[in-house]
C-alpha positions as CSV (number, residue, x, y, z in Angstrom):
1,X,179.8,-149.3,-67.1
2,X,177.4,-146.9,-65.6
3,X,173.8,-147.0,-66.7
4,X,171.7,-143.5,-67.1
5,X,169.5,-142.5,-64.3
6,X,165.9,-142.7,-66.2
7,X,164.0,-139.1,-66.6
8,X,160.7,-139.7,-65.4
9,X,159.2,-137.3,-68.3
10,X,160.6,-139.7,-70.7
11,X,160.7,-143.4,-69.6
12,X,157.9,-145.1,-68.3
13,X,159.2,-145.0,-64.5
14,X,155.9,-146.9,-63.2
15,X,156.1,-150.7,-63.3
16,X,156.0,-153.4,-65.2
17,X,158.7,-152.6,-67.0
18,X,159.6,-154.9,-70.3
19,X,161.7,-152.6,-71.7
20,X,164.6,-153.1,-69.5
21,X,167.5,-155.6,-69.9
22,X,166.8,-157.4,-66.2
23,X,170.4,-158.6,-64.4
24,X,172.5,-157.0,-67.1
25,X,175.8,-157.5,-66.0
26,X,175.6,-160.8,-63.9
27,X,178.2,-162.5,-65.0
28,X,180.8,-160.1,-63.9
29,X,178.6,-160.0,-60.6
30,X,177.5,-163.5,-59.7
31,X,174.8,-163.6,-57.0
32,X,176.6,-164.6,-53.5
33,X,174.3,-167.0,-52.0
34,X,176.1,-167.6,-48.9
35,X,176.6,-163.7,-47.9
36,X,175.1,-162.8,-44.8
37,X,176.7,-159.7,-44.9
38,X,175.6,-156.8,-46.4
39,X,176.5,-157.7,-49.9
40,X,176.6,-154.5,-52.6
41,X,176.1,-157.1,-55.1
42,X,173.5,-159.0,-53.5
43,X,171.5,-155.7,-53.0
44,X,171.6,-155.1,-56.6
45,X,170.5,-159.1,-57.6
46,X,167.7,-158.6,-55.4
47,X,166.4,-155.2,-56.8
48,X,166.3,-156.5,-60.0
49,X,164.2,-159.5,-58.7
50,X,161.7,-157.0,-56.8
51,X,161.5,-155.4,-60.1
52,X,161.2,-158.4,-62.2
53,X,158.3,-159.4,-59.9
54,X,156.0,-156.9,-61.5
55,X,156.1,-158.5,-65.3
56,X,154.1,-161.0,-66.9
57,X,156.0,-164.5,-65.1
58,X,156.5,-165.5,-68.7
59,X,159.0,-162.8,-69.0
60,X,159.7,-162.8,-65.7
61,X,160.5,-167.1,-66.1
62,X,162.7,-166.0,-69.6
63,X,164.8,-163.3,-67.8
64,X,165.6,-165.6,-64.9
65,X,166.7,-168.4,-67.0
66,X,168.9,-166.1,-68.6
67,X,170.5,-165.4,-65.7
68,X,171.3,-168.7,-64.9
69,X,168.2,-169.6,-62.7
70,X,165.9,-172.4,-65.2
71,X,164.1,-173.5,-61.9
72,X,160.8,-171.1,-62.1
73,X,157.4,-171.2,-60.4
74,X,154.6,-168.7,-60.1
75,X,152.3,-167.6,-57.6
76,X,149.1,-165.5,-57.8
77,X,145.9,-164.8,-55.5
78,X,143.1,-162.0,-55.9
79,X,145.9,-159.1,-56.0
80,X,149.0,-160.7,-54.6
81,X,152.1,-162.3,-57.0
82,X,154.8,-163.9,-56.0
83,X,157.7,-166.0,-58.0
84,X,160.7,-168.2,-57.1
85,X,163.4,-168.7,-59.1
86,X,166.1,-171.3,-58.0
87,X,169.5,-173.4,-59.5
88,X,171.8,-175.3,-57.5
89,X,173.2,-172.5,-55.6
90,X,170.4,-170.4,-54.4
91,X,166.3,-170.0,-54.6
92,X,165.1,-166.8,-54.8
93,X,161.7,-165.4,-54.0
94,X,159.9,-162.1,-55.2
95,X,156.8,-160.8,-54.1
96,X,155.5,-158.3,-56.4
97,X,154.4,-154.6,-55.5
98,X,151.4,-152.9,-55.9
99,X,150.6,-152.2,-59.9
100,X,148.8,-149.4,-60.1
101,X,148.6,-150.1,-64.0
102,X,146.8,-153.5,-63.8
103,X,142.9,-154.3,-63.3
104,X,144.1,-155.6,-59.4
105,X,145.2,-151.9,-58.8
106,X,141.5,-151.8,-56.4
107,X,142.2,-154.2,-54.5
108,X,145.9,-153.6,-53.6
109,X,144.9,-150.3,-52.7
110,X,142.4,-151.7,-50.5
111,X,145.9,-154.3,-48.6
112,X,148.0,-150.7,-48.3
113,X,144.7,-149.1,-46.6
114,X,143.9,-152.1,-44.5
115,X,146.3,-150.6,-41.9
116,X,145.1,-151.4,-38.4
117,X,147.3,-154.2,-36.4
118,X,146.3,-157.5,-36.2
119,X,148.4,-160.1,-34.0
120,X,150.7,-162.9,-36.3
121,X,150.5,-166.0,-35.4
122,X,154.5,-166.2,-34.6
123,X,154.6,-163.1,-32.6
124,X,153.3,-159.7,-32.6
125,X,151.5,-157.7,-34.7
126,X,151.6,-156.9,-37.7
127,X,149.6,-154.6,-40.9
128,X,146.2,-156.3,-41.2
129,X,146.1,-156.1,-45.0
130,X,149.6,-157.1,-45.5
131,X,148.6,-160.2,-43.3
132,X,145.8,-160.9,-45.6
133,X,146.8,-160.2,-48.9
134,X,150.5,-163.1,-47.5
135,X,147.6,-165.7,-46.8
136,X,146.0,-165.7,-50.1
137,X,149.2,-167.0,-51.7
138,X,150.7,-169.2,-48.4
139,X,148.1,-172.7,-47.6
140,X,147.3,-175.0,-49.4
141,X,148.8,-178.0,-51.6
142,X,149.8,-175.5,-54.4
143,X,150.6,-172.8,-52.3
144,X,153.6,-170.9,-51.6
145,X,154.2,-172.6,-47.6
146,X,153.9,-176.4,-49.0
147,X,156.4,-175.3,-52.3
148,X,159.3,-173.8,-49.7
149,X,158.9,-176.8,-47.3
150,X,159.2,-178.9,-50.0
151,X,162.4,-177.1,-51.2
152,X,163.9,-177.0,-47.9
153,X,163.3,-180.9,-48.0
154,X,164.5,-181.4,-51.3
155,X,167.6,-178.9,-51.2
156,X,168.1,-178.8,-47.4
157,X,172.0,-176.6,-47.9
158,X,170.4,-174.2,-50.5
159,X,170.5,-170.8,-49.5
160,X,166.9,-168.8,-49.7
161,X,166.7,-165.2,-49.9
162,X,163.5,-163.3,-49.9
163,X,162.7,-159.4,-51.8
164,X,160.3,-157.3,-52.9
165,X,159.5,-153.7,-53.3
166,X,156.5,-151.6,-51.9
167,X,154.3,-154.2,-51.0
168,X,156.0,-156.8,-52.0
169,X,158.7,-155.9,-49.3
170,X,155.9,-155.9,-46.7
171,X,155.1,-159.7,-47.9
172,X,158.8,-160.7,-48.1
173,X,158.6,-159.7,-44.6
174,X,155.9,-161.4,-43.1
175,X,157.2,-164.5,-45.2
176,X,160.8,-164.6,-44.1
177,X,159.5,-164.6,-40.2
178,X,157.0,-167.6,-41.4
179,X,160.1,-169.4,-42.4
180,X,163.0,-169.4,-40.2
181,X,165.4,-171.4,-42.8
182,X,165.7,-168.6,-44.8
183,X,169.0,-166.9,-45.3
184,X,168.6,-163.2,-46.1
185,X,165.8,-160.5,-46.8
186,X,166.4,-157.3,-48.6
187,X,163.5,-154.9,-48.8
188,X,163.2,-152.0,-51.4
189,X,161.2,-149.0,-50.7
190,X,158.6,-151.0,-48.5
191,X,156.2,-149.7,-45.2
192,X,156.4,-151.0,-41.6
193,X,155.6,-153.9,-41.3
194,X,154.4,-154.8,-37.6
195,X,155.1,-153.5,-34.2
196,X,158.2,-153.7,-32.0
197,X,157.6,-157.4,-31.0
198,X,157.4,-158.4,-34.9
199,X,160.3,-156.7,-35.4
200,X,162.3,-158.6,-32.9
201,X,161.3,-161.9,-34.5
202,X,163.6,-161.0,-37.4
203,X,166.4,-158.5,-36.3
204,X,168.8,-161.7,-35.5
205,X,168.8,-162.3,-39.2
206,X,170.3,-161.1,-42.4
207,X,167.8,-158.4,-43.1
208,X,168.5,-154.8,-45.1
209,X,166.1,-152.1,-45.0
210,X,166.5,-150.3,-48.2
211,X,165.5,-147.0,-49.0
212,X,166.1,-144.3,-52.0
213,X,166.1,-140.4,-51.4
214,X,163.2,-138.7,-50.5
215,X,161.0,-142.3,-50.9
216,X,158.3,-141.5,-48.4
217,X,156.8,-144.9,-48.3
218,X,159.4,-146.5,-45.9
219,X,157.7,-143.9,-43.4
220,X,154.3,-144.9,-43.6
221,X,152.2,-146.6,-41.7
222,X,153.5,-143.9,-39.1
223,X,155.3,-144.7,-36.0
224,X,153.5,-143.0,-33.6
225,X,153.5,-145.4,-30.2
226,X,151.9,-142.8,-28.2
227,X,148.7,-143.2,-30.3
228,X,148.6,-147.0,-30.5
229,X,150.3,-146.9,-33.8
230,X,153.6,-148.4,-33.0
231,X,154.6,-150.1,-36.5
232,X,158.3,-149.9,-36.4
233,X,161.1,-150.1,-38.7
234,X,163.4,-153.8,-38.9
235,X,166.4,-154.6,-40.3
236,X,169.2,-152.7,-41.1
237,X,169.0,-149.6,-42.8
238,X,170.7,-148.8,-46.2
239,X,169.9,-145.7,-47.6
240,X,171.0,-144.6,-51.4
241,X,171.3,-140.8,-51.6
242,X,170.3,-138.8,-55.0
243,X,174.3,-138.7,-55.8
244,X,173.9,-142.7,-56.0
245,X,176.3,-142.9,-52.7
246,X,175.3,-145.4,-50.0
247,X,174.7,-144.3,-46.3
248,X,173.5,-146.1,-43.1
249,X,171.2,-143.9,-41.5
250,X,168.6,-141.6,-43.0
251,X,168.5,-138.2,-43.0
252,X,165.9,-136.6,-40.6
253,X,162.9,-136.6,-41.7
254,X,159.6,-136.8,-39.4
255,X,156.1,-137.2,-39.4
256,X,155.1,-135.9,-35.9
257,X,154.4,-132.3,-36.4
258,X,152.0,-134.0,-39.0
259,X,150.7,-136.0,-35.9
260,X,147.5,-134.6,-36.2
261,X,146.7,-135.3,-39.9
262,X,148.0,-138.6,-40.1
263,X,145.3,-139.6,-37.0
264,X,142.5,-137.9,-38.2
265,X,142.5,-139.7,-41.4
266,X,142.9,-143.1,-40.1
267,X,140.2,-142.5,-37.6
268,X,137.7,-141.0,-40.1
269,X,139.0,-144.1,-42.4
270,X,138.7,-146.5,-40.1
271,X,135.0,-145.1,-38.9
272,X,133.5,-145.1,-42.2
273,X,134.9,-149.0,-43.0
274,X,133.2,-150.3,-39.8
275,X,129.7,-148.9,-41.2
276,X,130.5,-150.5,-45.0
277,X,127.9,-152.8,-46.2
278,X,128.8,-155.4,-48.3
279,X,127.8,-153.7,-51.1
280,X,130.5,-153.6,-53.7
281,X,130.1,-149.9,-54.6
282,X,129.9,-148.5,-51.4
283,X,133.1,-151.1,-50.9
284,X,134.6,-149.3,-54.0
285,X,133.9,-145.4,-53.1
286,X,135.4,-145.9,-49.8
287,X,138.7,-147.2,-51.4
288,X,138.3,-144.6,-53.7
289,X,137.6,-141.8,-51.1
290,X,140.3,-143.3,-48.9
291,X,143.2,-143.2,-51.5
292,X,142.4,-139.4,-52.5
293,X,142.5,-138.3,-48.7
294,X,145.5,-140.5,-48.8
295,X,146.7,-138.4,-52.1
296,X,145.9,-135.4,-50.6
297,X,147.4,-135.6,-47.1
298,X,150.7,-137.0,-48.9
299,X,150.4,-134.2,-51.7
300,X,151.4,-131.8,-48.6
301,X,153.4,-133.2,-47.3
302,X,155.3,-133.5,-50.1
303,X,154.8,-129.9,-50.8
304,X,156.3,-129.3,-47.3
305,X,159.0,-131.6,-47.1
306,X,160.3,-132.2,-50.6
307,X,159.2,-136.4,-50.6
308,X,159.3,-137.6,-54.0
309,X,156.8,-140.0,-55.0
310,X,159.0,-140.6,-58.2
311,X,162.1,-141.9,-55.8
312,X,159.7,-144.6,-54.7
313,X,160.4,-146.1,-58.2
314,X,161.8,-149.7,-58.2
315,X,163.6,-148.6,-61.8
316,X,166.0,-145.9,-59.5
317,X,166.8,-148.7,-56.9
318,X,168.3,-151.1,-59.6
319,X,169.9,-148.8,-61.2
320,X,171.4,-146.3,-58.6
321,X,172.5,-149.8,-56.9
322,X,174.2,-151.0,-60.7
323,X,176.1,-147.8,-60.7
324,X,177.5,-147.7,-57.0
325,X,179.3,-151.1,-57.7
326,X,181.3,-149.4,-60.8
327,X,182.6,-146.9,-58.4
């Protein structure tokens, strides 16, 4: 049965969202953990689990187990979550977006702003903030590298599929080319990740790009080679128009006669965080005066080119997704 599309004047689009009834319908659409295709139902799993990410893991450990999954563990640095969820046929792993409605919302802002490339260590290069905001969850003897080694070891035919939206699509990323056992990645509504190197690290492998509508955030940061800017877009790309039907290939839609914009910004940005003290206000009013010229530049663009910043929603990916399998 089809679900309503949720009115954003009326239901609380912006995660966390506890009000929803996560993997509603699983047992008549059991996760396929050995895919490698692109699976419709696999693309829906996973949207749920990149919108799961964003609750409290005690929900988040309840809803999994109530789809089937009791294995649960839970990963958290200064603004970057993560949890894996796992039973004898698959382990899943979320990273979680950025939550513009918690007291981390600073310093996320600060990893999407963080833009300039930065080489990764298996090839490449790749967002500098979405590098460092990965490492505060990956070393150590409780971190997230030792935990899938040591599920690899201990489950070495389990299947392991990597999500996340926004953000957390950029870190499910740069995790599934750390770990090259991994089975699939599916990506909701997330930026470029790295250049065309990166890219090439992961294109051999199960990996789908998804994107909703007008999202503009798949878009950004920019690929613009010509200025040294050469993120690029991986995977394969599966786009989900308004109607809820599914394409592969996006409509046209271009940044380049916005060329100039784009580069001013990230040059004035990028002068102004070289002269930073390490004063925490001054740290805090160029975040702040960062994500408003940010708002702004984005604000018309939008006003140009119809983007929606409501289609970046992770609620409108699981459900759009939910209602093109009852077609």
């Amino acid at each position: 049965m089809k679900k309503p599309i949720p009115e954003a004047k009326s239901y609380d689009i912006v995660p966390p969202d506890m009000n929803y009834v996560y993997f509603e319908g699983s047992d008549q659409y059991p996760f396929q953990a050995a895919n490698t295709e692109f699976s419709e139902v696999n693309a829906w799993w996973l949207s749920e689990c990149a919108l799961l990410a964003y609750c409290h893991p005690g929900f988040a450990r309840m809803a999994f187990k109530l789809a089937g999954f009791e294995q649960f563990s839970f990963f958290q640095g200064t603004g970057t979550e993560c949890m894996a969820a796992g039973n004898q046929e698959a382990l899943l792993i979320a990273f979680r977006g950025t939550e513009l409605k918690s007291l981390s919302a600073l310093y996320e802002l600060k990893t999407d702003l963080d833009s300039m490339p930065v080489a990764f260590a298996e090839g490449g290069k790749v967002h500098q903030g979405f590098a460092k905001a990965l490492d505060e969850v990956w070393s150590g003897e409780q971190g997230l590298q030792q935990f899938i080694e040591q599920q690899i070891q201990d489950f070495p035919d389990r299947p392991i599929w990597l999500t996340g939206h926004s953000l957390g699509g950029a870190l499910a990323t740069l995790c599934f080319a750390k770990v090259p056992q991994a089975t699939g990645l599916y990506v909701y509504g997330a930026p470029r990740v790295g250049n065309q190197q990166f890219v090439e690290l992961v294109n051999n492998r199960p990996v789908w790009r998804v994107e909703h509508a007008k999202d503009p955030i798949p878009m950004l940061p920019p690929n613009l080679p010509a200025i040294s800017f050469g993120f690029a877009d991986l995977g394969e790309l599966v786009y989900i128009h308004n109607d809820q039907t599914i394409d592969y290939q996006r409509p046209e839609k271009s940044t380049e006669e916005y060329k100039d914009l784009i580069v001013s910004t990230f040059k004035a940005q990028e002068q102004r965080r070289k002269s930073l003290s390490v004063d925490l206000t001054e740290i805090n009013q160029h975040l702040l005066e960062s994500f408003k010229e940010w708002r702004d530049n984005l604000k018309q663009w939008q006003a140009d080119t119809k983007i929606s910043f409501t289609d970046h929603m992770p609620i409108y990916y699981c459900v759009k997704l939910w209602n093109n399998l009852q077609e």
